[in-house]
PDB file of N, CA, C and O in Angstrom:
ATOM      1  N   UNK A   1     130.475 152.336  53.810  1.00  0.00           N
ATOM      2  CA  UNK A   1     129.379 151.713  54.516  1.00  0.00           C
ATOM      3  C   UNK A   1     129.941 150.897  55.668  1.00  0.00           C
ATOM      4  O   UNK A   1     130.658 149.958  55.324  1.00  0.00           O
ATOM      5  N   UNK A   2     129.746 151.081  57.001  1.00  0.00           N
ATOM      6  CA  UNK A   2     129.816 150.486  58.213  1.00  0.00           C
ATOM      7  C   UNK A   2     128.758 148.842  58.099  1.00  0.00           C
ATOM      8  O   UNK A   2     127.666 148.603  57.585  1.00  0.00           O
ATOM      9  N   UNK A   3     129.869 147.901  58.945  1.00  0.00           N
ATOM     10  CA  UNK A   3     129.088 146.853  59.075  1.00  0.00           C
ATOM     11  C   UNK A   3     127.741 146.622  59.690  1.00  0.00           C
ATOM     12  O   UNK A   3     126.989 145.654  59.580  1.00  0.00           O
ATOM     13  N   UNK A   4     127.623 147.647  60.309  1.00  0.00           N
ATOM     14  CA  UNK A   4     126.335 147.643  60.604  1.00  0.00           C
ATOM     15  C   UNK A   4     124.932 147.979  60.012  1.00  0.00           C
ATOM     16  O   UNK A   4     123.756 147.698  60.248  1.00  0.00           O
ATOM     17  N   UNK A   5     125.800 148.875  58.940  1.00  0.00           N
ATOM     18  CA  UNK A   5     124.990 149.481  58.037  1.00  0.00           C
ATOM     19  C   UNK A   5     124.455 148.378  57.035  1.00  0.00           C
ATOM     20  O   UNK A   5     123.279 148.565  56.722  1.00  0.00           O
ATOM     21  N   UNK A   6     124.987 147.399  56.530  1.00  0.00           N
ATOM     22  CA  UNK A   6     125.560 145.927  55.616  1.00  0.00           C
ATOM     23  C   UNK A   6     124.067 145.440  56.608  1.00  0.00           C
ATOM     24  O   UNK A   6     122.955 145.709  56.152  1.00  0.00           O
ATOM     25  N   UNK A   7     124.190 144.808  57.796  1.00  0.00           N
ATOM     26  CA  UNK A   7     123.331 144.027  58.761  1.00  0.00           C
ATOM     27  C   UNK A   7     121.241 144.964  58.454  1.00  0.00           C
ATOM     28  O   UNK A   7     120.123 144.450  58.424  1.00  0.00           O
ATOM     29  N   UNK A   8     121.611 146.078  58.338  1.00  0.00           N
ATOM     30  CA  UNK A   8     120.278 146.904  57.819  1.00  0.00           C
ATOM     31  C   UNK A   8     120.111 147.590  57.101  1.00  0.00           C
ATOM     32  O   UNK A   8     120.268 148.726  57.549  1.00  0.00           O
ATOM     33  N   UNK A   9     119.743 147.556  55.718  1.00  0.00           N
ATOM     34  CA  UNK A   9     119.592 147.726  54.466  1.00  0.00           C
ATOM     35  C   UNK A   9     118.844 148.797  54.204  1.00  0.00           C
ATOM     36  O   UNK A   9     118.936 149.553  53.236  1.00  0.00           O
ATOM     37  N   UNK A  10     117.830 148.850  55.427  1.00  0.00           N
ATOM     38  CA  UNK A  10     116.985 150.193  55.085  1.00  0.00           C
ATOM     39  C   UNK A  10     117.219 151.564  55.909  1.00  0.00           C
ATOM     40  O   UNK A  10     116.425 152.457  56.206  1.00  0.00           O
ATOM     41  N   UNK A  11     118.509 151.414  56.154  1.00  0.00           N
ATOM     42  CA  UNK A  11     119.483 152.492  57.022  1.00  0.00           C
ATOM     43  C   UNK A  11     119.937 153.168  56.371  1.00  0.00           C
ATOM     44  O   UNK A  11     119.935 152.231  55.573  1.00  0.00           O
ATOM     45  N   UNK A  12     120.659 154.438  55.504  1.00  0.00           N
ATOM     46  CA  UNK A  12     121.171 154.966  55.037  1.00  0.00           C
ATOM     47  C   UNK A  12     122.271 155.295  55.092  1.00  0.00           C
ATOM     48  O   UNK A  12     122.737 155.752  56.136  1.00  0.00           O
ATOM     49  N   UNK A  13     122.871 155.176  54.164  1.00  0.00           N
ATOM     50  CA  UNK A  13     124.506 154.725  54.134  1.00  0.00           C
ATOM     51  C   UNK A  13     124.889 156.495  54.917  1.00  0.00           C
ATOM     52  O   UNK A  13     124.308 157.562  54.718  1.00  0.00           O
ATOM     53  N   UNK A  14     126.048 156.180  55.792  1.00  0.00           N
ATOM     54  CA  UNK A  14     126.608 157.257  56.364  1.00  0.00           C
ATOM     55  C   UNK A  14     127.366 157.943  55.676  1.00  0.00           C
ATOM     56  O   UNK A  14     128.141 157.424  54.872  1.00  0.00           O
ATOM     57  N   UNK A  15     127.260 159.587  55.918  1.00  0.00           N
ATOM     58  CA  UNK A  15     128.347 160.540  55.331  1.00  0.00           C
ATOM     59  C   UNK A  15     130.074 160.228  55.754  1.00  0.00           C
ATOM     60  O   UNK A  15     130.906 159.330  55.630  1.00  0.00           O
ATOM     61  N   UNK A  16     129.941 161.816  56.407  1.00  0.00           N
ATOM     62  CA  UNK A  16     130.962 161.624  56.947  1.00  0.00           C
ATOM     63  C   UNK A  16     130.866 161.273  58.332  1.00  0.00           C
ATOM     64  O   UNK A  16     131.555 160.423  58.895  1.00  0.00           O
ATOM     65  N   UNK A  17     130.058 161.909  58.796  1.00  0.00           N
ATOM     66  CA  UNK A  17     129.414 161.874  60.749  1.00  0.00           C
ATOM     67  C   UNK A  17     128.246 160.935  60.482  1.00  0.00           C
ATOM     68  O   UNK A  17     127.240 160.972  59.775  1.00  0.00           O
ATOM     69  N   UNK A  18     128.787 160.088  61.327  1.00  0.00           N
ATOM     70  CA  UNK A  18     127.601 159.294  61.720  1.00  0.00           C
ATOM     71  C   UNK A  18     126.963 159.092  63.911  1.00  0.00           C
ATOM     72  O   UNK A  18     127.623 158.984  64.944  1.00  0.00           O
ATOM     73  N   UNK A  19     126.061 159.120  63.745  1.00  0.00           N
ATOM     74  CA  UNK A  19     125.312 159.165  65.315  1.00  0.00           C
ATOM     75  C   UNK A  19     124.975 157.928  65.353  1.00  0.00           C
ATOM     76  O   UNK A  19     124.369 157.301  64.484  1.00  0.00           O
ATOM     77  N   UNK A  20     125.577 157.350  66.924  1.00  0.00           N
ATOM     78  CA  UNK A  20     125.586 156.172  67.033  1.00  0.00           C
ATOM     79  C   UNK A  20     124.388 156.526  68.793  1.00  0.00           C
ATOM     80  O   UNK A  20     124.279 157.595  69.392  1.00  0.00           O
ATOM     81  N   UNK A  21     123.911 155.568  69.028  1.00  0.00           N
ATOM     82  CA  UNK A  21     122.666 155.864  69.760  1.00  0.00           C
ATOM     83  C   UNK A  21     123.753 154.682  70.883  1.00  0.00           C
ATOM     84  O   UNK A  21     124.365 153.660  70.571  1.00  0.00           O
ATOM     85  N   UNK A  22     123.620 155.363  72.174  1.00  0.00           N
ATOM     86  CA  UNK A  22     124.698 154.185  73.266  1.00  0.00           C
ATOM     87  C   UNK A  22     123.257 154.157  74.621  1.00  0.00           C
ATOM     88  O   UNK A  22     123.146 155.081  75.427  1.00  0.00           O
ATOM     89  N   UNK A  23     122.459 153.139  74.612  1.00  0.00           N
ATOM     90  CA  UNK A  23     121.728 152.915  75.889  1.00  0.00           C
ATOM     91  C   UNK A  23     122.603 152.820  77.467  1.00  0.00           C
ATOM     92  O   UNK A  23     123.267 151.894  77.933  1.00  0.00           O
ATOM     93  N   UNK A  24     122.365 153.829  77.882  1.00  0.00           N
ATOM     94  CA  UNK A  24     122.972 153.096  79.478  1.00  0.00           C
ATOM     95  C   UNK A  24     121.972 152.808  80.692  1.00  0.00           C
ATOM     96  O   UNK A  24     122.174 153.054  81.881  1.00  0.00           O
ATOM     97  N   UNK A  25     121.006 152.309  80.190  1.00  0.00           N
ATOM     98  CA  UNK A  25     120.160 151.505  81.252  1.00  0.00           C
ATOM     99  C   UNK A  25     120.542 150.056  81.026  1.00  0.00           C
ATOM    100  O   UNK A  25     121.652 149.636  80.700  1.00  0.00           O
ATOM    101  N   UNK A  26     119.411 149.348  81.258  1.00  0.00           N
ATOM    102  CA  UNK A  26     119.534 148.145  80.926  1.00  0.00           C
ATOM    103  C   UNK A  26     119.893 147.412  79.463  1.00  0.00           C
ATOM    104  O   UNK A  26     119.817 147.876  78.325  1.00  0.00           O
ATOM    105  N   UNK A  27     120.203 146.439  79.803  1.00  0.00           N
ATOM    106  CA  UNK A  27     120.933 145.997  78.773  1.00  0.00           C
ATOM    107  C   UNK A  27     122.028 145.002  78.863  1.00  0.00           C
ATOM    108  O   UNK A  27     122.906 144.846  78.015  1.00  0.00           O
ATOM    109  N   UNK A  28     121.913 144.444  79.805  1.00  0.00           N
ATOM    110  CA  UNK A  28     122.957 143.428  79.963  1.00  0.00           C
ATOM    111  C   UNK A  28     124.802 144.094  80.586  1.00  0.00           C
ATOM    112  O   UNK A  28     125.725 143.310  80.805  1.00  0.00           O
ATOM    113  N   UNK A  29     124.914 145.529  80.739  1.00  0.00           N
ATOM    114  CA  UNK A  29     125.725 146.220  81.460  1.00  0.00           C
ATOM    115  C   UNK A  29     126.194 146.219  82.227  1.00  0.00           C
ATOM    116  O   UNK A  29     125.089 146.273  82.766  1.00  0.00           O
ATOM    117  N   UNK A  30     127.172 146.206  83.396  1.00  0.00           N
ATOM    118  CA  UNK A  30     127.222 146.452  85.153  1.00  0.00           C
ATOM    119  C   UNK A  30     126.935 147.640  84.765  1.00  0.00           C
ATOM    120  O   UNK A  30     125.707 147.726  84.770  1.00  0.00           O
ATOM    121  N   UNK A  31     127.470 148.741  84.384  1.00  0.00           N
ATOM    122  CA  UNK A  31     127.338 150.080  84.578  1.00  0.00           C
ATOM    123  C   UNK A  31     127.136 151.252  83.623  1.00  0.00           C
ATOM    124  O   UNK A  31     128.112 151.281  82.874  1.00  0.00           O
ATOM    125  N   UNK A  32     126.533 151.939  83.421  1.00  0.00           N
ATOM    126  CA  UNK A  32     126.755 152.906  82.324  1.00  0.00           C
ATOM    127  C   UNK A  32     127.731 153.218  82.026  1.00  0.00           C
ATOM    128  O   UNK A  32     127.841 153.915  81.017  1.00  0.00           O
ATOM    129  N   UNK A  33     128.728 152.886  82.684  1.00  0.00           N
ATOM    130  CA  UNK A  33     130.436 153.041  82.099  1.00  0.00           C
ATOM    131  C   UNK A  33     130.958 152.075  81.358  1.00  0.00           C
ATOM    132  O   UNK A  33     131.656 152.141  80.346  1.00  0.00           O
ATOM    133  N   UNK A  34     130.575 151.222  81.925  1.00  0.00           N
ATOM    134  CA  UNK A  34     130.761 150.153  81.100  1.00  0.00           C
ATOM    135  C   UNK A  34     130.585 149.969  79.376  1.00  0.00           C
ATOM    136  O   UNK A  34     131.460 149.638  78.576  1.00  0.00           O
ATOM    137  N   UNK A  35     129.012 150.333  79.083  1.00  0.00           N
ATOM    138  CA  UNK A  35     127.744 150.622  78.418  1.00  0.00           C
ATOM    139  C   UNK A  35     128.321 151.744  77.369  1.00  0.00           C
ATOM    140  O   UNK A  35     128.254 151.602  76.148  1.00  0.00           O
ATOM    141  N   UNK A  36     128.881 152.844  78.007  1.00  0.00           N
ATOM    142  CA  UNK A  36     129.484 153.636  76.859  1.00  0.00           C
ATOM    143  C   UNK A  36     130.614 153.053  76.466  1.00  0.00           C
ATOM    144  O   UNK A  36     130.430 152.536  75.364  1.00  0.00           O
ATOM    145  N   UNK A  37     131.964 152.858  76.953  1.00  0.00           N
ATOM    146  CA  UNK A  37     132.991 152.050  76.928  1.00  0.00           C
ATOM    147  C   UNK A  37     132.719 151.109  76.062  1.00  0.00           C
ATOM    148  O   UNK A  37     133.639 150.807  75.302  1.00  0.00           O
ATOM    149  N   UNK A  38     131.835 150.619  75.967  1.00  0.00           N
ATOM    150  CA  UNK A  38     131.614 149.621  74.897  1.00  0.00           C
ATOM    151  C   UNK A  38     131.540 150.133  73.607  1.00  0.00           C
ATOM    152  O   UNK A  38     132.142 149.656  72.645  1.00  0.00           O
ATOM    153  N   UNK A  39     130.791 151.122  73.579  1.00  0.00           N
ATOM    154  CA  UNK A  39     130.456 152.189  71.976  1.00  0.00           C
ATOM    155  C   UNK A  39     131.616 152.592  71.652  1.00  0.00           C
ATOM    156  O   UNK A  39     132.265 152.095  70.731  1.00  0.00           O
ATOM    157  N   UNK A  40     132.124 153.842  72.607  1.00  0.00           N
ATOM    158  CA  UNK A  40     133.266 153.858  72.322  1.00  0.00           C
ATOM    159  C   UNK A  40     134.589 153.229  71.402  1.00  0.00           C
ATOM    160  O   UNK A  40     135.337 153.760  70.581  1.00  0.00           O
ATOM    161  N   UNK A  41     134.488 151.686  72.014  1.00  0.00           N
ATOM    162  CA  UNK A  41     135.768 150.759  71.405  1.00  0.00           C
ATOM    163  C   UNK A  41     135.107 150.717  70.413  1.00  0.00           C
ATOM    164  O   UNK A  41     135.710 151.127  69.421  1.00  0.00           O
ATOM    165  N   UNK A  42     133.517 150.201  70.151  1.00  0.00           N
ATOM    166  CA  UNK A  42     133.854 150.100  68.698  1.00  0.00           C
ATOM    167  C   UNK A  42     133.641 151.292  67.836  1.00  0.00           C
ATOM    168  O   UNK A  42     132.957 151.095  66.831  1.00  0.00           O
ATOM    169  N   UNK A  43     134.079 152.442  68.030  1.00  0.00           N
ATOM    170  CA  UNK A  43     133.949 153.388  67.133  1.00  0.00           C
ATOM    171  C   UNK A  43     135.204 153.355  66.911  1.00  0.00           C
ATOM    172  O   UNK A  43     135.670 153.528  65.785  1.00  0.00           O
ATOM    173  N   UNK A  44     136.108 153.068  68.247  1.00  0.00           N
ATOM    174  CA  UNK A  44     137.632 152.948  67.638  1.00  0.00           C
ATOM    175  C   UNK A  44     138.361 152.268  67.046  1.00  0.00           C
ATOM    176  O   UNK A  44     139.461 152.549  66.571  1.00  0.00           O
ATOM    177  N   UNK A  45     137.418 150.687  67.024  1.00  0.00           N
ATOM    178  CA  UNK A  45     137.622 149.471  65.861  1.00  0.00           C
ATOM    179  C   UNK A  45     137.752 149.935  64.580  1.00  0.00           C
ATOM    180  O   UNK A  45     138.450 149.363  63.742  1.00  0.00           O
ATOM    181  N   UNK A  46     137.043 151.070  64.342  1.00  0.00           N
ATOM    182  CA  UNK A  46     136.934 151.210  63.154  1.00  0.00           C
ATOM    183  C   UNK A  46     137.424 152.722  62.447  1.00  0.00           C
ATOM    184  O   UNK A  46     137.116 153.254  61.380  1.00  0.00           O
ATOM    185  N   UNK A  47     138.439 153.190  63.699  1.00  0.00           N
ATOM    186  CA  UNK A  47     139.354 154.348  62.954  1.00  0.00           C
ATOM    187  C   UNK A  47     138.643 155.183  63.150  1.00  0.00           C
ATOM    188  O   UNK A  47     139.159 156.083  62.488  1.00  0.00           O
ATOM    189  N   UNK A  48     137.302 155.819  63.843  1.00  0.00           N
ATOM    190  CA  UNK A  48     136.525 156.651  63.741  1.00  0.00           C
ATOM    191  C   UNK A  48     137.215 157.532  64.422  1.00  0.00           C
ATOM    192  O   UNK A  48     138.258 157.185  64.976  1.00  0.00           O
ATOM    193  N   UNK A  49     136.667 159.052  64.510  1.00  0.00           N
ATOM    194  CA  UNK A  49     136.932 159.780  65.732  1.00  0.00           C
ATOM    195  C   UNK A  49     135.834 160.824  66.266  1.00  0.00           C
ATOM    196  O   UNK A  49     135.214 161.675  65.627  1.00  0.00           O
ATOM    197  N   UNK A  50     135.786 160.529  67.509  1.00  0.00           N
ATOM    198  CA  UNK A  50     134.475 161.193  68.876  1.00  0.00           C
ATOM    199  C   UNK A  50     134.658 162.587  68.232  1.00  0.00           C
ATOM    200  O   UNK A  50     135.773 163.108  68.209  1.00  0.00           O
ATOM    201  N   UNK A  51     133.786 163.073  67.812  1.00  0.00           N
ATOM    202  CA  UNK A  51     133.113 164.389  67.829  1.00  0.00           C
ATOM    203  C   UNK A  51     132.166 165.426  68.760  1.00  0.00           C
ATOM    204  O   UNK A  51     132.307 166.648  68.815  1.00  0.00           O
ATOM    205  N   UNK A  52     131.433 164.835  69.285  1.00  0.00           N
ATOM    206  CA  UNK A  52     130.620 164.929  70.076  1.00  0.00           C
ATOM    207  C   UNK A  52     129.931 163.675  70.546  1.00  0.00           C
ATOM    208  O   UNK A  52     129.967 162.574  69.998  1.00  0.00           O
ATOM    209  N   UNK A  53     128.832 164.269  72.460  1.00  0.00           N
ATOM    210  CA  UNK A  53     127.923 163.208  73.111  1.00  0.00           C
ATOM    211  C   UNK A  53     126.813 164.068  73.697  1.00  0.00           C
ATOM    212  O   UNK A  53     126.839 165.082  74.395  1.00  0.00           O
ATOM    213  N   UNK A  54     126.048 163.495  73.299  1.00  0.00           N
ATOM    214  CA  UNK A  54     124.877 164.416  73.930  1.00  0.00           C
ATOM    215  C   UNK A  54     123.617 163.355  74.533  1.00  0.00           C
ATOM    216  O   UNK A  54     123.384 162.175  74.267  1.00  0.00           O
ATOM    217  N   UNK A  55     123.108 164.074  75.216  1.00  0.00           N
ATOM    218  CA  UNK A  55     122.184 162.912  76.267  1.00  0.00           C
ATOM    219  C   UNK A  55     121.079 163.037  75.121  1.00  0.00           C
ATOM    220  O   UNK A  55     120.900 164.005  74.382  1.00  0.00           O
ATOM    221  N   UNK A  56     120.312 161.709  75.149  1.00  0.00           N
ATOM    222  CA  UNK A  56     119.325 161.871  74.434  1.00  0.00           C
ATOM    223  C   UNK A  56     118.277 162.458  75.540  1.00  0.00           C
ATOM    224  O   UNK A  56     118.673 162.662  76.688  1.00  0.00           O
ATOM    225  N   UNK A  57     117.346 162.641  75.278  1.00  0.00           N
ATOM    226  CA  UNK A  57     116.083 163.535  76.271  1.00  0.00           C
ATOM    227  C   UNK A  57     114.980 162.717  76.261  1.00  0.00           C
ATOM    228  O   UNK A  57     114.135 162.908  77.135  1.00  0.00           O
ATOM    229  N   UNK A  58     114.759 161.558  75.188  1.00  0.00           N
ATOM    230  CA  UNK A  58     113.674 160.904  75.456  1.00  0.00           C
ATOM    231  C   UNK A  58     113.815 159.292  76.084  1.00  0.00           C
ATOM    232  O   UNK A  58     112.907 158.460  76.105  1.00  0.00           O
ATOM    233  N   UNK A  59     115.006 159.137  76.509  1.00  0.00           N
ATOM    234  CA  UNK A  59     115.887 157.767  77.024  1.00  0.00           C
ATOM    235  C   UNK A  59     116.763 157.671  78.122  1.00  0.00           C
ATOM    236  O   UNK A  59     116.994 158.631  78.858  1.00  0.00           O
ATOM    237  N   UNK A  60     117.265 156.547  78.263  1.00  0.00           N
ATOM    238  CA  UNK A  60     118.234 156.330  79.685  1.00  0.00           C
ATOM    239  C   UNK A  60     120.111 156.052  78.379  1.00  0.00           C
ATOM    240  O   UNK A  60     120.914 155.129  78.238  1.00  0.00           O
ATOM    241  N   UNK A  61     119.940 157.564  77.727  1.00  0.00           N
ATOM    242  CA  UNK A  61     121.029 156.743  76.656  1.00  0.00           C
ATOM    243  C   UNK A  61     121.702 158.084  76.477  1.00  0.00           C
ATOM    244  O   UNK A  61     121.467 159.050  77.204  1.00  0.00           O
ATOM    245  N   UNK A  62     122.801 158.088  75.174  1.00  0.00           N
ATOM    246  CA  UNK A  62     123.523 158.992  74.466  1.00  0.00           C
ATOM    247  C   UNK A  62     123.743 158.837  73.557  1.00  0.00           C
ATOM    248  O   UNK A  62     123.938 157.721  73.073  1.00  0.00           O
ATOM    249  N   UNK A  63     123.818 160.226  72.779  1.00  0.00           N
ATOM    250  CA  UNK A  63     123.854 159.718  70.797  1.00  0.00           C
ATOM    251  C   UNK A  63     125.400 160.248  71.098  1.00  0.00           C
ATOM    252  O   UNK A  63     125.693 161.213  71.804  1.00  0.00           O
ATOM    253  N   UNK A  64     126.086 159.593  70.566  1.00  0.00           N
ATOM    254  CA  UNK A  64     127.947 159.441  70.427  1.00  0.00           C
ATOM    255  C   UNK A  64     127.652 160.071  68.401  1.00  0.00           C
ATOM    256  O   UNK A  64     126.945 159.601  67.509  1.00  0.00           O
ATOM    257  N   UNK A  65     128.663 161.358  68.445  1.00  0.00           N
ATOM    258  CA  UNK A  65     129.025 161.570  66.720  1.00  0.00           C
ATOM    259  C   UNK A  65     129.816 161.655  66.699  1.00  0.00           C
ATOM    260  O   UNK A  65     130.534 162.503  67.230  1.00  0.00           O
ATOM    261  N   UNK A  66     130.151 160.446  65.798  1.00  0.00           N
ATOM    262  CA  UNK A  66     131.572 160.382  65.234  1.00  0.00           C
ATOM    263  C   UNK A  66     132.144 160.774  63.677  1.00  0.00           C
ATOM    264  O   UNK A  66     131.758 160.493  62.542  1.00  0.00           O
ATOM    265  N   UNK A  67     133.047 161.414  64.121  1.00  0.00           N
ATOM    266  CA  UNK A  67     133.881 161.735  62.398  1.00  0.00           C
ATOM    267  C   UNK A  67     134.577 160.134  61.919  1.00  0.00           C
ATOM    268  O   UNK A  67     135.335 159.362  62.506  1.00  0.00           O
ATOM    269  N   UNK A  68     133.768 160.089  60.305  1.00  0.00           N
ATOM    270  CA  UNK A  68     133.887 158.861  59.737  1.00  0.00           C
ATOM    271  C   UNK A  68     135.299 158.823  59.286  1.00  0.00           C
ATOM    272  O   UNK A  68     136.096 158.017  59.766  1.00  0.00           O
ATOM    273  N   UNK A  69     135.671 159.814  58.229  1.00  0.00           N
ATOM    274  CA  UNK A  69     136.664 159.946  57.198  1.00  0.00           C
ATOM    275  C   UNK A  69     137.631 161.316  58.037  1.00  0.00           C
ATOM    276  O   UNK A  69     138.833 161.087  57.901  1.00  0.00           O
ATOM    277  N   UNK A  70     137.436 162.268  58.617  1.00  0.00           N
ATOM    278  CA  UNK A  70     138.248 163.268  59.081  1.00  0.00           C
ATOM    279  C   UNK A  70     139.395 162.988  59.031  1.00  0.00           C
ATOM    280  O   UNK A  70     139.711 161.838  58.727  1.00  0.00           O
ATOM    281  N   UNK A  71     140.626 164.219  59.392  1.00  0.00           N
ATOM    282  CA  UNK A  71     141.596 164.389  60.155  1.00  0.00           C
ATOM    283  C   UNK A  71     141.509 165.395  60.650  1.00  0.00           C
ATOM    284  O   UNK A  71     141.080 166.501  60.323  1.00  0.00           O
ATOM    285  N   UNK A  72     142.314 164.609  62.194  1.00  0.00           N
ATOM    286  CA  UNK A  72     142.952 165.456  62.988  1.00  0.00           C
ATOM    287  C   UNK A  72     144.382 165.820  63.613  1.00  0.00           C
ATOM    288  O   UNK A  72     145.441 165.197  63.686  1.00  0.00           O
ATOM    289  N   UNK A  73     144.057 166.820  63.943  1.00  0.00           N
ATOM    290  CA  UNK A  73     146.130 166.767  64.387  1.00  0.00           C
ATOM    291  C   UNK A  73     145.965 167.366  65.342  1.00  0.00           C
ATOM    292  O   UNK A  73     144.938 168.018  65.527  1.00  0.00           O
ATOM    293  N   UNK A  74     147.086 167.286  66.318  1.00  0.00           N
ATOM    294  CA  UNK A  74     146.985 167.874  67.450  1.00  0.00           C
ATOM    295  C   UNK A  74     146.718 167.259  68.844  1.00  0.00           C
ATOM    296  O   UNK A  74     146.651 167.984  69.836  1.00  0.00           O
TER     297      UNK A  74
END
């Protein structure tokens, strides 16, 4: 269970992949680079690894999936 998961109770504990939702509009940002860059680190706080990014279609955002438990090599 991710700390974030701990903070909302009625979230469902993650598998192995979990989709993390990254807004790059507003939000207190300079830039949408910024904005992802931010998701990013903390997926890497926590040992994760980027799987996929895909634009969401109904937002100014991206759902980031990350491998929870994986390995990789290479």
């Amino acid at each position: 269970m991710t700390e974030g998961q701990r903070d909302a109770p009625d979230r469902p504990e993650a598998e192995r992949y979990y989709a993390q939702y990254a807004s790059l509009g507003a939000g207190g940002y300079d830039s949408s680079e910024a904005a992802l860059q931010a998701a990013i680190n903390e997926g890497a706080r926590q040992s994760w690894k980027l799987v996929g990014v895909t634009q969401d279609p109904t937002s100014d955002g991206v759902i980031l999936v990350w491998d929870t438990s994986g390995f990789f090599s290479g």
